[in-house]
C-alpha positions in Angstrom: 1.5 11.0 70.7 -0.8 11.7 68.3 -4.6 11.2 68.8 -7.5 11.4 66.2 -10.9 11.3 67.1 -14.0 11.3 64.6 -17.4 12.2 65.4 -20.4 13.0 63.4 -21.4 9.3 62.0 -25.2 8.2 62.8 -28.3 7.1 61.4 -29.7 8.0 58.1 -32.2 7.5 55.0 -30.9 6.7 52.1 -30.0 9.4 49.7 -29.5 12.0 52.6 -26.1 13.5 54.2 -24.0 13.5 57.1 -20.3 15.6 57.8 -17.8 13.4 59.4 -15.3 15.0 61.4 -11.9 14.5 62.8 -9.9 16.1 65.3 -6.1 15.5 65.4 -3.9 16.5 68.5 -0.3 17.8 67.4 1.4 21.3 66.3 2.4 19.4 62.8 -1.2 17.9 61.8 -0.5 20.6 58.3 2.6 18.7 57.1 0.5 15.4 56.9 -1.9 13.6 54.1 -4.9 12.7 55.9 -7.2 9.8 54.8 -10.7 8.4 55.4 -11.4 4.7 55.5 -14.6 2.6 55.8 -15.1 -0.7 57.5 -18.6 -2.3 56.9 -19.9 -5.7 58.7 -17.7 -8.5 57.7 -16.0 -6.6 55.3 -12.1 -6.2 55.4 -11.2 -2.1 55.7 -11.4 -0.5 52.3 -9.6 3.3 51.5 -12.7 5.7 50.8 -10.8 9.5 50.4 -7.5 11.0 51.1 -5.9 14.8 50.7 -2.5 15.8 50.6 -1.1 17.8 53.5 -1.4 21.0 51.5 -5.2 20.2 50.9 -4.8 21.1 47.3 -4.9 17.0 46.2 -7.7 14.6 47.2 -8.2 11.4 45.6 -11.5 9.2 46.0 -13.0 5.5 46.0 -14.5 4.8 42.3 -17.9 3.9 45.2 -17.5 7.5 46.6 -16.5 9.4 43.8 -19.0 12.5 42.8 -21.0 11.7 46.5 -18.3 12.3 49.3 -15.6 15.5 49.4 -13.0 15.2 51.7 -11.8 18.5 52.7 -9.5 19.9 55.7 -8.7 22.8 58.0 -5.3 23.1 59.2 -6.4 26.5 61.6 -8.3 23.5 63.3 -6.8 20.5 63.0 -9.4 18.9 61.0 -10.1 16.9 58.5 -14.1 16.5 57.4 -16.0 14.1 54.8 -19.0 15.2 53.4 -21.0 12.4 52.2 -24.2 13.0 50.1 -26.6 10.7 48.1 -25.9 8.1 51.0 -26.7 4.4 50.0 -27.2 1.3 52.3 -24.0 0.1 51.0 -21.8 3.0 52.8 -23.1 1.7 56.4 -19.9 1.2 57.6 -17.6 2.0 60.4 -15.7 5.2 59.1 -12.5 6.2 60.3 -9.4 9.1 59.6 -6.3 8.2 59.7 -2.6 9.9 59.2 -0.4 9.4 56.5 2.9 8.1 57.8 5.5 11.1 57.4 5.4 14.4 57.0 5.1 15.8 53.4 4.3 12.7 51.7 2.4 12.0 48.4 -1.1 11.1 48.7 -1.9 7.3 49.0 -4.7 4.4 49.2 -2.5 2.2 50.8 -3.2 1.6 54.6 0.1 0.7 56.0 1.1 4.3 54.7 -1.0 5.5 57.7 0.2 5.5 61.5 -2.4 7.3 63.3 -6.1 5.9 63.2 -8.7 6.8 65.4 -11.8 4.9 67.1 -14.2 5.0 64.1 -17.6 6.5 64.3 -20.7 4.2 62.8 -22.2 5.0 59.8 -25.8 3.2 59.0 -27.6 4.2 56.4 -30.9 2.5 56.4 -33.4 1.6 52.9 
């Protein structure tokens, strides 16, 4: 069984920073894409970043792009977003998630993912 847990979300000004995290049990985590996704009040689940298993791919949300970097560390087990020039409208709940399969090609689509964990909250106040 695979378990992910993210940590790191919290309260913040606008235009400041925060470093998600997420911790992934399992001896395969570096054959995996790993993804992040955002869910913000009564707001369906959107894709925000993902990288490829071999960390050398990553792919972005036109909304994130230039202000978030996904990155990963498969000594770890770990996949991190850095978000910067944080705006109101990223308040969200954030969470990772794993692509579906090992070796497979990067992707926005959700049901490509198996594992998700818990989220951790994201408020990013005006």
């Amino acid at each position: 069984q695979v378990q992910l847990v993210e940590s790191g979300g919290g309260l913040v000004q606008a235009g400041g920073s925060l470093r998600l995290s997420c911790a992934a049990s399992g001896r395969t985590f570096s054959t995996y894409g790993m993804g992040w996704f955002r869910q913000a009040p009564g707001k369906e689940r959107e894709f925000v970043a993902v990288i490829s298993w071999t960390g050398s791919s990553t792919d972005y949300a036109d909304s994130v792009k230039g202000r978030f970097t996904i990155s990963r560390d498969n000594a770890k087990n770990a996949v991190y977003l850095q978000m910067s020039s944080l705006k109101p409208a990223d308040t969200a709940v954030y969470y990772c998630a794993r692509r579906r399969g090992p070796y497979g090609s990067s992707t926005r689509y959700q049901t490509a993912y198996d594992y998700w964990g818990q989220g951790t909250p994201v408020t990013v106040s005006s």
